[in-house]
KELOZA-841933 format. One record per residue: residue in three letters; x, y, z of N, C-alpha, C in turn. Coordinates in Angstrom, 3 decimals, m for minus. Layout:
REM KELOZA-841933
["ala"; [X; Y; Z]; [X; Y; Z]; [X; Y; Z]]
...
//
This chain:
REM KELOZA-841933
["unk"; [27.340; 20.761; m49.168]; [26.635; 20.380; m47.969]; [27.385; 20.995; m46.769]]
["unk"; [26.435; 21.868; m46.187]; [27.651; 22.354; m44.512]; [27.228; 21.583; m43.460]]
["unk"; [27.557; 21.038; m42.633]; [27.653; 20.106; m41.328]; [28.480; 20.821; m40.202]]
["unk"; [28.000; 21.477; m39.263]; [28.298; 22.165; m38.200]; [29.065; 22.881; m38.545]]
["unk"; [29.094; 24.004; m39.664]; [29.671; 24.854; m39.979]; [30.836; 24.720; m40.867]]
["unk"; [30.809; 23.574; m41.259]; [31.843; 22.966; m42.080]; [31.487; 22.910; m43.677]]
["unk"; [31.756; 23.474; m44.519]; [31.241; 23.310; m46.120]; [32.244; 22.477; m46.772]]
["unk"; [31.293; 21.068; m46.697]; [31.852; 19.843; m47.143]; [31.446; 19.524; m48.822]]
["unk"; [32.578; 19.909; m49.822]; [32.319; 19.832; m50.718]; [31.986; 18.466; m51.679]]
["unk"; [30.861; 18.017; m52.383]; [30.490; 16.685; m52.888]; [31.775; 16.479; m53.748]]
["unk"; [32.180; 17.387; m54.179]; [33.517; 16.918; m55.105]; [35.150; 16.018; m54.505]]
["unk"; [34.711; 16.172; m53.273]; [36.312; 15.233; m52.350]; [36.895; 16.151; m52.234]]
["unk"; [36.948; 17.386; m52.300]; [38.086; 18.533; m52.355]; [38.333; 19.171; m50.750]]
["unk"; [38.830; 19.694; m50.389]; [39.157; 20.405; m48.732]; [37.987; 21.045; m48.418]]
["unk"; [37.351; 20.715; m47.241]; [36.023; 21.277; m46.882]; [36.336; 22.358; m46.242]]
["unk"; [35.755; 23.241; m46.418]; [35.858; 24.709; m45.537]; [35.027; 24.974; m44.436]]
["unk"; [35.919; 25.636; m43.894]; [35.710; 25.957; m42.131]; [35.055; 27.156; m42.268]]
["unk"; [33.575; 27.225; m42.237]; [33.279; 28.522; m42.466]; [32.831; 29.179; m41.101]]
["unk"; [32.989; 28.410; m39.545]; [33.137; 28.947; m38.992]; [33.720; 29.774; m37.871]]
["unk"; [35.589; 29.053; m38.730]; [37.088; 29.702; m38.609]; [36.938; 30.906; m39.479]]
["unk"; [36.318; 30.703; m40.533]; [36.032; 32.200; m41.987]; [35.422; 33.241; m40.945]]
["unk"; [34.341; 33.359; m40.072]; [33.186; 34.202; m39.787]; [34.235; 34.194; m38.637]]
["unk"; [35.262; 33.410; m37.847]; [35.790; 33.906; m36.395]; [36.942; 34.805; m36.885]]
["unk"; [37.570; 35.036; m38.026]; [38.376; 36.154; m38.516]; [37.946; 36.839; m39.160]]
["unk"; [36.699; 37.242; m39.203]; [35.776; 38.582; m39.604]; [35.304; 39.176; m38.128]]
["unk"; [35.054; 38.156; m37.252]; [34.405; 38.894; m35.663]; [35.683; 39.698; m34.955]]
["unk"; [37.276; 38.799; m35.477]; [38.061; 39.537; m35.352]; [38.303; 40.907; m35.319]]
["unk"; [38.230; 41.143; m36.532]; [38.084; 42.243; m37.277]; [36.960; 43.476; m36.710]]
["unk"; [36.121; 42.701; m35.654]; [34.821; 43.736; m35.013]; [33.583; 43.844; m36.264]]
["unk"; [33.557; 42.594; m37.218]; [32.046; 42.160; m37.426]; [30.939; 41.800; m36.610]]
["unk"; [30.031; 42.532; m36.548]; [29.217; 41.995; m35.593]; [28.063; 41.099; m36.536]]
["unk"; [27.707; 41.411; m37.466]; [27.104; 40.218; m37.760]; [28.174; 38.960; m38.461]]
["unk"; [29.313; 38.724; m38.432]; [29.677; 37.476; m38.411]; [29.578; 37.027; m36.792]]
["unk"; [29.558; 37.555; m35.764]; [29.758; 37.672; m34.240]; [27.999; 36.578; m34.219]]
["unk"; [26.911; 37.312; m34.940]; [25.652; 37.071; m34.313]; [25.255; 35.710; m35.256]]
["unk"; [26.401; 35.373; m36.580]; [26.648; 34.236; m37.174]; [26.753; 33.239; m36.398]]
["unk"; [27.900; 33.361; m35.799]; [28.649; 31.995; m35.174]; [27.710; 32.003; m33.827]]
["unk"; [27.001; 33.055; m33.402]; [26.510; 32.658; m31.997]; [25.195; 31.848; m32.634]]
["unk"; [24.236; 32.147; m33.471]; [23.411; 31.361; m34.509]; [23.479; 29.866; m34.763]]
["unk"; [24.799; 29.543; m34.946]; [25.331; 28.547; m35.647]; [25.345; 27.978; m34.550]]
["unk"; [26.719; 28.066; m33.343]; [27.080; 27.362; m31.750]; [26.311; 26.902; m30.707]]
["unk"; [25.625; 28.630; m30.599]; [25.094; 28.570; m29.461]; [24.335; 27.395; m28.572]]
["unk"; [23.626; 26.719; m29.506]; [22.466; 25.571; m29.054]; [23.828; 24.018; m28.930]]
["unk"; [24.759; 24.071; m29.350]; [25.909; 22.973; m29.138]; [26.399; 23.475; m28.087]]
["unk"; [26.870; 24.864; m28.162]; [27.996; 25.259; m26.675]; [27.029; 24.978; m25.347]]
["unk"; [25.628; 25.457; m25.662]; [25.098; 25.502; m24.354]; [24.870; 24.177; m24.283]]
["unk"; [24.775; 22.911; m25.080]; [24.609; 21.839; m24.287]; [25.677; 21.206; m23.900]]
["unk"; [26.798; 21.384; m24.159]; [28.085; 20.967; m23.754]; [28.270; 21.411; m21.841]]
["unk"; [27.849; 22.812; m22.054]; [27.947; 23.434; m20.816]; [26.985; 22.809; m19.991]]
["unk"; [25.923; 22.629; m20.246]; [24.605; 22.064; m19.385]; [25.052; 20.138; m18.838]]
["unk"; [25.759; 20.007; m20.107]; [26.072; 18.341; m19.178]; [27.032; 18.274; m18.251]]
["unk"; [27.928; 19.464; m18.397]; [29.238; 19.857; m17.501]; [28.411; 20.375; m15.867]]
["unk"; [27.868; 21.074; m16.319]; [27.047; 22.381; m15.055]; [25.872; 21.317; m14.154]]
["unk"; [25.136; 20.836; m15.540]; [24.054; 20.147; m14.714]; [22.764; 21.483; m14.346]]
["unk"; [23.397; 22.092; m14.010]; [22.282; 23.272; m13.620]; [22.080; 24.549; m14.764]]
["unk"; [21.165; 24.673; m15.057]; [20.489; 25.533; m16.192]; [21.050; 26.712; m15.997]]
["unk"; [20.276; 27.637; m15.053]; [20.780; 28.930; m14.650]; [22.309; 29.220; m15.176]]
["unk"; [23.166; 28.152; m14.021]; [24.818; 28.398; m14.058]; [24.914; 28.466; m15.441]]
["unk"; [24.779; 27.595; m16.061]; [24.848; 27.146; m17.873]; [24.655; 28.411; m19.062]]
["unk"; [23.683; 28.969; m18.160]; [22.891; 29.915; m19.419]; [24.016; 31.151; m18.892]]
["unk"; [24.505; 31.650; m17.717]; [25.453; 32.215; m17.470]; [26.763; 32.424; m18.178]]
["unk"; [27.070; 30.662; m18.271]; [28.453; 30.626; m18.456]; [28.242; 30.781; m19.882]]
["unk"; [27.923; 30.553; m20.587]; [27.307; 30.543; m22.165]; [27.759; 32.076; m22.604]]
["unk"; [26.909; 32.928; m21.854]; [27.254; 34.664; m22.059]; [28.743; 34.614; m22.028]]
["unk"; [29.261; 34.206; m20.835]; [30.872; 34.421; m20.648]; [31.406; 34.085; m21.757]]
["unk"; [31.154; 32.596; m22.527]; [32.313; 31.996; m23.425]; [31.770; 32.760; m24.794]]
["unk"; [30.448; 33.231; m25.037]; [30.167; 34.173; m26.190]; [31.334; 35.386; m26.403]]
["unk"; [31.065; 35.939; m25.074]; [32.133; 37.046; m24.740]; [33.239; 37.227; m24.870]]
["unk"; [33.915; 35.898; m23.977]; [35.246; 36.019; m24.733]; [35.623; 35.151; m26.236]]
["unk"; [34.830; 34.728; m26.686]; [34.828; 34.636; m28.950]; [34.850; 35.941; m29.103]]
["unk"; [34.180; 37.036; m28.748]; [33.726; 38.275; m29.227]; [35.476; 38.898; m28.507]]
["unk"; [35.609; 39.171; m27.192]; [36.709; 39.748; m27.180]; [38.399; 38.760; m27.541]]
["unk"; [38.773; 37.500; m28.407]; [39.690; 37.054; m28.079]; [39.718; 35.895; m29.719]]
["unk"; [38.969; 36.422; m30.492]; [38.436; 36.089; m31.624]; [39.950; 36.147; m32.711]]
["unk"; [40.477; 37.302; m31.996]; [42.048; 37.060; m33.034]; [42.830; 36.542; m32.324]]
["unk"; [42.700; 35.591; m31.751]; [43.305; 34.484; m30.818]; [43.318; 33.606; m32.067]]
["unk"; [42.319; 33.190; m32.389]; [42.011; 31.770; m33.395]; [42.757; 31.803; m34.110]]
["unk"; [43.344; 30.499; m34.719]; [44.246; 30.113; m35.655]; [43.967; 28.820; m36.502]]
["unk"; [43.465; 29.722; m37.327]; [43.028; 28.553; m38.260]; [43.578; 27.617; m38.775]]
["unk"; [44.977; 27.338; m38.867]; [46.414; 26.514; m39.113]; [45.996; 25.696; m37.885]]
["unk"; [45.584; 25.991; m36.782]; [45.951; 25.048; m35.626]; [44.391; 24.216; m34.985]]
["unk"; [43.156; 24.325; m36.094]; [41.921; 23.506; m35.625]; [40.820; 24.085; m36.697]]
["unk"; [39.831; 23.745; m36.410]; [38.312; 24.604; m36.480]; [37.705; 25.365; m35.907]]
["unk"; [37.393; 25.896; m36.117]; [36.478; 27.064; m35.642]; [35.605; 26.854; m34.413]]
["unk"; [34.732; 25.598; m34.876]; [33.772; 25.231; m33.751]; [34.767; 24.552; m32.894]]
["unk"; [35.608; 23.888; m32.942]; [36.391; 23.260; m32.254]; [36.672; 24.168; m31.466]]
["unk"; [37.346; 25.264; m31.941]; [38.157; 26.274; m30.934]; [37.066; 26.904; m29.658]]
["unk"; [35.665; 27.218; m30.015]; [34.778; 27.830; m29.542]; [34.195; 27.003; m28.271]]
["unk"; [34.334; 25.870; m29.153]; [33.615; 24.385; m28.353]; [34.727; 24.100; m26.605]]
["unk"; [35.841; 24.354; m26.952]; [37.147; 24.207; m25.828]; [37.075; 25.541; m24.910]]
["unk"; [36.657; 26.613; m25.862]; [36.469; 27.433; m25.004]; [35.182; 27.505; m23.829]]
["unk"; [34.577; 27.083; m24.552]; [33.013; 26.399; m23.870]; [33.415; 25.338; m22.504]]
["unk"; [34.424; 24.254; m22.661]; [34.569; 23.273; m22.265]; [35.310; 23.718; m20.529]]
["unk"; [36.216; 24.618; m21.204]; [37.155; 25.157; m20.184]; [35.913; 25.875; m19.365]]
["unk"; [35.480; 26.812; m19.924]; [34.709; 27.964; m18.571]; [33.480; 27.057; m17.872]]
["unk"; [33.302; 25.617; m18.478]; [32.329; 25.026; m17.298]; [32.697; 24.237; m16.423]]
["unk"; [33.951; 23.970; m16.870]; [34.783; 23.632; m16.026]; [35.676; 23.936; m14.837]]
["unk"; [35.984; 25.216; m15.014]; [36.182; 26.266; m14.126]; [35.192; 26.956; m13.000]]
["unk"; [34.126; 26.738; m13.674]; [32.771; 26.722; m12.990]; [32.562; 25.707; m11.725]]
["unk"; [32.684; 25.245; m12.253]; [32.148; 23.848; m11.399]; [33.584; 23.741; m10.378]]
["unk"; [34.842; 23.968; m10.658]; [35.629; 23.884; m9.990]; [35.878; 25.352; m8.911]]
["unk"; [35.100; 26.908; m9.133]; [35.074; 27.305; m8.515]; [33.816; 27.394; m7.423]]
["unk"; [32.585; 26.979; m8.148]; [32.160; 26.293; m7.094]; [31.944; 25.428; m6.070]]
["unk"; [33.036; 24.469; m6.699]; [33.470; 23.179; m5.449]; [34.571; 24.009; m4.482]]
["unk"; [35.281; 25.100; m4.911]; [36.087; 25.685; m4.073]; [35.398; 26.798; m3.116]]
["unk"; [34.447; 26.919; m3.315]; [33.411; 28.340; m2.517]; [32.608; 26.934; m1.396]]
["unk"; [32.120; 26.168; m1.831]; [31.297; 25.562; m1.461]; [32.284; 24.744; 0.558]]
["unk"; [33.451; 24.415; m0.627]; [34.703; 23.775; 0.909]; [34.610; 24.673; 1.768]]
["unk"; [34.865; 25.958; 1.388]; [34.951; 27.297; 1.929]; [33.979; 27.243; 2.698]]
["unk"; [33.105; 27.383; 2.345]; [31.591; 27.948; 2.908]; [31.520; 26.434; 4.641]]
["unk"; [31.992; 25.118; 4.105]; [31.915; 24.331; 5.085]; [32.717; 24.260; 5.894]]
["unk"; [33.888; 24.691; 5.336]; [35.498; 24.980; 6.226]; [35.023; 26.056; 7.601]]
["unk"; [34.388; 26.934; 7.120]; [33.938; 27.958; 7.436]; [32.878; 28.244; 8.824]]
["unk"; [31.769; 26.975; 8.250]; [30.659; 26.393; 9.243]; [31.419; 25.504; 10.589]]
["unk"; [32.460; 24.596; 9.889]; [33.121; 23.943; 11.205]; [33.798; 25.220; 11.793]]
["unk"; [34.319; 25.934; 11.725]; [34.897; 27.151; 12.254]; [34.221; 27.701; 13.296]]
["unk"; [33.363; 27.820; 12.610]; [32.236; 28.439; 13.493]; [31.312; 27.463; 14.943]]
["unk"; [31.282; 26.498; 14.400]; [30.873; 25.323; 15.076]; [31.375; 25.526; 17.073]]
["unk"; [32.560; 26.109; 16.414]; [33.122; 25.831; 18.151]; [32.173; 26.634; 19.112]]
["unk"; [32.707; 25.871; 20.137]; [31.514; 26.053; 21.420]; [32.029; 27.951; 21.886]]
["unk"; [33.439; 28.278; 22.326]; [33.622; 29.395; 22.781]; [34.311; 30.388; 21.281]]
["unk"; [34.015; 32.033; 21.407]; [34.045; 32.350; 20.502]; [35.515; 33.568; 21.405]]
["unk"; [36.550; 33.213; 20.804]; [37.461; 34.083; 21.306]; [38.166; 34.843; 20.010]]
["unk"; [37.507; 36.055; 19.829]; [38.258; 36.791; 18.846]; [39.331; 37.030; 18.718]]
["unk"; [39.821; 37.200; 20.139]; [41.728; 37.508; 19.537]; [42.115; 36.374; 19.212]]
["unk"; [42.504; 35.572; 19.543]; [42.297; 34.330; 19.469]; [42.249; 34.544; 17.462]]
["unk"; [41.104; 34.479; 17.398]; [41.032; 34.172; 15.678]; [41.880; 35.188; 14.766]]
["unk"; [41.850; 36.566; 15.551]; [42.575; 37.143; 14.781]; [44.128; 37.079; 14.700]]
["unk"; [44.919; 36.398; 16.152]; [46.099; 35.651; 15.968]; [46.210; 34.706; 15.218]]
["unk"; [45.010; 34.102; 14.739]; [45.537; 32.796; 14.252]; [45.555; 33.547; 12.473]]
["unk"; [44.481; 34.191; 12.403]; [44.358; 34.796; 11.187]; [45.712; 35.157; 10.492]]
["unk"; [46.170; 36.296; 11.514]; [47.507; 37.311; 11.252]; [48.652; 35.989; 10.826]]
["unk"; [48.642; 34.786; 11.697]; [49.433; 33.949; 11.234]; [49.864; 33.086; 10.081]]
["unk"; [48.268; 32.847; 9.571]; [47.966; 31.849; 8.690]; [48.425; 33.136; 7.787]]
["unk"; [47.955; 34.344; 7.707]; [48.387; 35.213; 6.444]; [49.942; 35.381; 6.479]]
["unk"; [50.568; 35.778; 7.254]; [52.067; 35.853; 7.178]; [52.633; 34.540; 6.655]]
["unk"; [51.922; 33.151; 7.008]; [52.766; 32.125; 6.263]; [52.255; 31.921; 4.666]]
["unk"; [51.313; 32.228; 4.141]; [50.691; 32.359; 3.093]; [51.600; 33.574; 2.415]]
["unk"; [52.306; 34.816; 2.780]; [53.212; 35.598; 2.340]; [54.139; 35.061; 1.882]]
["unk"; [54.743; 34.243; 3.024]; [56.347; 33.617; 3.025]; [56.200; 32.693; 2.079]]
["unk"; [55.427; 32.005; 2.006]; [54.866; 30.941; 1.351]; [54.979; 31.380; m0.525]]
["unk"; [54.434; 32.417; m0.453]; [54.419; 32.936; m1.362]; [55.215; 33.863; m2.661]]
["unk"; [56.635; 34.131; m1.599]; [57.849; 34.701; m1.624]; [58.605; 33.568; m2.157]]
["unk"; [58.732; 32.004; m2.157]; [59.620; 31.382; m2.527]; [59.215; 30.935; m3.836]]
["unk"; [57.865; 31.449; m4.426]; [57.580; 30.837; m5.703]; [58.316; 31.514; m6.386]]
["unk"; [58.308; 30.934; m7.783]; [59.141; 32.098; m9.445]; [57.846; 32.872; m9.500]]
["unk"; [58.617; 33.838; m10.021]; [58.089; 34.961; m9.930]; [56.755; 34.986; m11.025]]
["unk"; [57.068; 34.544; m11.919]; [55.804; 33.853; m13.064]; [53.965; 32.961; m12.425]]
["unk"; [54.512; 32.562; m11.531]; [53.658; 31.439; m10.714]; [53.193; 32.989; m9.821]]
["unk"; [54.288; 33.597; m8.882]; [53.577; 33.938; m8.035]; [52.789; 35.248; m8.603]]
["unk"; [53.367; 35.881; m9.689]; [52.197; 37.054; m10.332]; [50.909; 36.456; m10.581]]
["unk"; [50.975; 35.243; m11.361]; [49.456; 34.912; m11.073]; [48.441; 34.466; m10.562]]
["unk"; [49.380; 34.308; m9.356]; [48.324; 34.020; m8.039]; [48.268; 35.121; m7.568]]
["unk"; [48.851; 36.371; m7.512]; [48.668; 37.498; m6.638]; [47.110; 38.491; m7.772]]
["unk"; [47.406; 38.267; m8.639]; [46.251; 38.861; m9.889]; [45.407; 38.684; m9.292]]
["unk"; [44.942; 37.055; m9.057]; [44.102; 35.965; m9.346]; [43.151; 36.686; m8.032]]
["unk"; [43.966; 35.988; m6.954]; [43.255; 36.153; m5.675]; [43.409; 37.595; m4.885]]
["unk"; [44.442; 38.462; m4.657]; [44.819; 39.390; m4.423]; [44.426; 41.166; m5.180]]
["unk"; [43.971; 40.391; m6.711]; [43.593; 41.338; m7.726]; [42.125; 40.714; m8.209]]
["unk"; [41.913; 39.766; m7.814]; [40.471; 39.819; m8.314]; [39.995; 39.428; m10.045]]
["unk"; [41.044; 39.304; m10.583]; [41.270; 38.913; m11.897]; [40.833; 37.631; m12.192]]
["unk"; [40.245; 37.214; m13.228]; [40.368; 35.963; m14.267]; [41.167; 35.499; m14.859]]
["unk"; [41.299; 34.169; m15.145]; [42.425; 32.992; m15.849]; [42.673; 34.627; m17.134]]
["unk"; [41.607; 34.378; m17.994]; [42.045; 34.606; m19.108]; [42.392; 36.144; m18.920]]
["unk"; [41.910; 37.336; m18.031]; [42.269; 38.714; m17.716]; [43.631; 38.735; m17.280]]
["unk"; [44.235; 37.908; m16.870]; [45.745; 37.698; m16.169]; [46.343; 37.569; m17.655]]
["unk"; [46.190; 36.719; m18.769]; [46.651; 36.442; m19.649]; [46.461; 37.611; m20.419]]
["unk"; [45.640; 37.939; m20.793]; [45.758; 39.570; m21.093]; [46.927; 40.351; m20.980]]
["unk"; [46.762; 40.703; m18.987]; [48.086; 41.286; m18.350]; [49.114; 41.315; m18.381]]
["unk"; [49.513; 40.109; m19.013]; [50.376; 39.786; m18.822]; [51.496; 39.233; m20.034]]
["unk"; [50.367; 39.327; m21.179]; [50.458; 38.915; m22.415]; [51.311; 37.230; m22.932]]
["unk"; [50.267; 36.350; m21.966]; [51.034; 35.294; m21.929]; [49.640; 34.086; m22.674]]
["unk"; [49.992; 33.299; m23.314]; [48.407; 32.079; m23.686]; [47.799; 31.780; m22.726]]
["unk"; [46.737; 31.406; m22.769]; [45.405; 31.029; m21.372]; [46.281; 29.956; m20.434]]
["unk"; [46.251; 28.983; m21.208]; [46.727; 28.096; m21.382]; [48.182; 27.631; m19.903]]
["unk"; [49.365; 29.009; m20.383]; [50.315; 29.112; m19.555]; [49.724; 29.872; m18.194]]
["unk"; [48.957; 30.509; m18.262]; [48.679; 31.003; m16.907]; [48.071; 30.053; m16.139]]
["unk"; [47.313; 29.111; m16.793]; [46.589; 28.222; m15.846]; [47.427; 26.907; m15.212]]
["unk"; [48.433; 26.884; m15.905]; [49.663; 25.915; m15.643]; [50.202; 26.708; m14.292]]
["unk"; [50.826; 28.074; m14.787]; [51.160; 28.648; m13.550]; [50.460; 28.623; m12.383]]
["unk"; [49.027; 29.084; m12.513]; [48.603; 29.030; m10.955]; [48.265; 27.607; m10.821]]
["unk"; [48.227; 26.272; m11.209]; [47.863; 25.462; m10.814]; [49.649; 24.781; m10.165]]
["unk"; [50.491; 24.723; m11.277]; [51.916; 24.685; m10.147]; [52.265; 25.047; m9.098]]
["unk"; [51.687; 27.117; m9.245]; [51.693; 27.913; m7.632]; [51.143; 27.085; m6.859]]
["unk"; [49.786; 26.953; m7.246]; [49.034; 26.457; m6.295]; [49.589; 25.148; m5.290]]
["unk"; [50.174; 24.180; m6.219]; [50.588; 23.362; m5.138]; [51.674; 23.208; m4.722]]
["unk"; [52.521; 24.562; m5.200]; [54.135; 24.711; m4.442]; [53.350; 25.326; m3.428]]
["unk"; [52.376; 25.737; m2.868]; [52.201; 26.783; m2.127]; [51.323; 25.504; m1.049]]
["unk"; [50.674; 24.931; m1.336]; [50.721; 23.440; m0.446]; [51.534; 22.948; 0.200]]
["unk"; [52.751; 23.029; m0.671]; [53.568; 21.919; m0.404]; [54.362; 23.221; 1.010]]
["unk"; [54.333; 24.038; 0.415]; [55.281; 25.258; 1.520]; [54.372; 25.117; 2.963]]
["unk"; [52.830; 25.056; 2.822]; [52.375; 25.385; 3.537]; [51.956; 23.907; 4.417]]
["unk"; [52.467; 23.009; 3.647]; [51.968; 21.710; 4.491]; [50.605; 21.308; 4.416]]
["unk"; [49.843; 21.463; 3.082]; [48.579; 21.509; 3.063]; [48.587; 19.722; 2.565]]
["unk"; [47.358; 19.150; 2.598]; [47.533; 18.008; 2.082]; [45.996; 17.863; 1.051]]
["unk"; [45.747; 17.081; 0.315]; [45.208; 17.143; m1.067]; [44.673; 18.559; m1.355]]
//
């Protein structure tokens, strides 16, 4: 009997992960074990993503992304350390999550932005002093992190890079990079006097 990709044998014996089996064949650059597991997932990952997202569109988006990286990051998996769907499912979990958290960060932006604008007189030098300032302390700011933290904030925002493209770069687990910029991130608060 298989149950979400799991071949659960009637005999009591160790059920097999057959879709940890098909994620170290996509490894390998199978594409039909690749169009397997998307067969098998897809309709679980995307609803995982859709209760996270809420919004369809974003969902059906992020879905491509976390396909993508199974397809590029597939000899990542370690079958000693979970399941298959499990692994796919976290990967799912993380990028709608990231989602939603870079859209709550565009969105501040976008209002940070509107009060900015809000003011009654519009004095450009003026903004561009304050600009030149806020960036020079965001430098300095940036100079006292370890050097680990501050490469991946400079990737991130400075390079235009992704969590997991930094990890790539850098040849470090997803995992540790996102620790790093989330530590940067609030040594770089704390330098800068930012509050929540």
């Amino acid at each position: 009997m298989v149950i979400d990709g799991i071949d659960v044998p009637e005999d009591g014996s160790e059920p097999v992960d057959r879709i940890g089996e098909l994620l170290q064949r996509v490894a390998r650059g199978d594409q039909t074990a690749f169009a397997r597991v998307y067969d098998l997932l897809s309709p679980r990952v995307f609803g995982l993503i859709l209760r996270v997202l809420v919004d369809r569109s974003q969902s059906e988006e992020v879905l491509q992304e976390v396909f993508l990286e199974v397809w590029q990051s597939a000899g990542k998996f370690a079958p000693n350390r979970g399941q298959g769907r499990s692994w796919v499912l976290t990967i799912a979990h993380r990028r709608a999550v990231d989602r939603v958290r870079s859209s709550q960060a565009s969105t501040d932006r976008d209002v940070r932005a509107g009060f900015r604008d809000l003011d009654v007189a519009h004095d450009g030098v003026a903004e561009q002093v304050e600009l030149r300032i806020e960036g020079e302390k965001v430098t300095a700011a940036l100079t006292s992190l370890p050097e680990a933290q501050r490469e991946a904030l400079t990737l991130a925002y400075f390079g235009g890079y992704s969590q997991s493209e930094i990890a790539a770069l850098v040849g470090a687990p997803l995992g540790t990079i996102k620790t790093r910029m989330r530590d940067g991130l609030s040594r770089l608060r704390a330098e800068m006097g930012v509050t929540a």
